[in-house]
C-alpha positions as CSV (number, residue, x, y, z in Angstrom):
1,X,0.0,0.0,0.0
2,X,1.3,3.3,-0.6
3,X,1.3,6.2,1.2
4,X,0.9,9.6,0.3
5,X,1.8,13.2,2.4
6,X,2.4,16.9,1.6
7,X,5.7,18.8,1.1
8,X,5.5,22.1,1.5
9,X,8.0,24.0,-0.8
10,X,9.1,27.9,-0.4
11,X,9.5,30.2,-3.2
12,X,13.1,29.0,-4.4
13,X,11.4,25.5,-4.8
14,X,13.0,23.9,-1.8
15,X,11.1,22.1,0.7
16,X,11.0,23.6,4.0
17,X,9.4,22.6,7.6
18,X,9.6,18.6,8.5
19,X,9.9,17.8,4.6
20,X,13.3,19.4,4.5
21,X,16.1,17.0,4.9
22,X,17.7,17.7,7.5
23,X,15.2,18.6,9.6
24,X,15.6,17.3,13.2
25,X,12.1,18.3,14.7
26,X,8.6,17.7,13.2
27,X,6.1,20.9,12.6
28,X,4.3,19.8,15.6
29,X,6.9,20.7,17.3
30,X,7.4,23.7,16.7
31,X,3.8,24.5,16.8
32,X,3.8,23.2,20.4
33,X,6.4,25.3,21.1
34,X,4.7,28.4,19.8
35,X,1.7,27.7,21.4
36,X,3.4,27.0,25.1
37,X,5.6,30.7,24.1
38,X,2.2,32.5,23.8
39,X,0.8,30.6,27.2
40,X,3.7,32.4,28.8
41,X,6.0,30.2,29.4
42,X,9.7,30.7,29.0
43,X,12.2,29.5,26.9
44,X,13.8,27.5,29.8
45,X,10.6,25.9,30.6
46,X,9.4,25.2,26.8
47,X,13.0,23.6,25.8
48,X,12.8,20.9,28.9
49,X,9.0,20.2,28.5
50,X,10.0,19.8,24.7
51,X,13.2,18.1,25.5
52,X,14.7,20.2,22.5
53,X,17.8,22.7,22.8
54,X,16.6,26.8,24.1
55,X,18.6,28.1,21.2
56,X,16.9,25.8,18.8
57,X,12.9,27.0,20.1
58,X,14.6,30.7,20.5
59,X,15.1,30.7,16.5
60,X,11.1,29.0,16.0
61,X,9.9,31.7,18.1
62,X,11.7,34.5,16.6
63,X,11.4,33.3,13.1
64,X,15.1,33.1,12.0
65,X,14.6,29.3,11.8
66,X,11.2,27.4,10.2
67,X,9.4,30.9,9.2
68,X,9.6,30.7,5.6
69,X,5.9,30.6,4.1
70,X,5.0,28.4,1.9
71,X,4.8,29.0,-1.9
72,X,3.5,25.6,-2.8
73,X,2.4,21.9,-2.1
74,X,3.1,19.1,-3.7
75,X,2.0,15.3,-3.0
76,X,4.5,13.5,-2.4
77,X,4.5,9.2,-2.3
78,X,6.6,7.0,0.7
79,X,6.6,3.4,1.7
80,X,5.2,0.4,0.2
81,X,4.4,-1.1,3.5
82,X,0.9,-3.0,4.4
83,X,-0.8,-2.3,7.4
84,X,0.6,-5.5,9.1
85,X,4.1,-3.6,8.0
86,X,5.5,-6.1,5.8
87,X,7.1,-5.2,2.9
């Protein structure tokens, strides 16, 4: 069975958030992180609750890191497992 997801692309035509391949963190991450920031909690408390690095939320939250938007999606195709996950 194959399975299908989205990739988000920005404007140069690379893929950005989870998609991207060397992405260490998933977008849910990151939105947990934002949503935890705007609860008013700090960094400190965000990054152990998260277990992820303070720099690494301090660039979400700012947007240096994962703030591009996204220009396009595509549909993209992984795996050719069953649901038993056999090959």
């Amino acid at each position: 069975m194959k399975l299908h997801r989205w990739i988000a692309f920005n404007s140069a035509g690379r893929r950005i958030g989870q998609e991207h391949p060397r992405a260490k963190f998933t977008d849910r991450d990151v939105e947990m992180a934002i949503q935890l920031s705007y609860e008013g909690f700090s960094l400190s408390e965000i990054s152990r609750k998260l277990e992820i690095p303070k720099s690494t939320i301090c660039r979400w939250l700012s947007g240096e890191s994962r703030g591009q938007a996204v220009a396009r999606w595509m549909r993209g195709e992984y795996g050719t497992k069953n649901c038993a996950g056999n090959a």
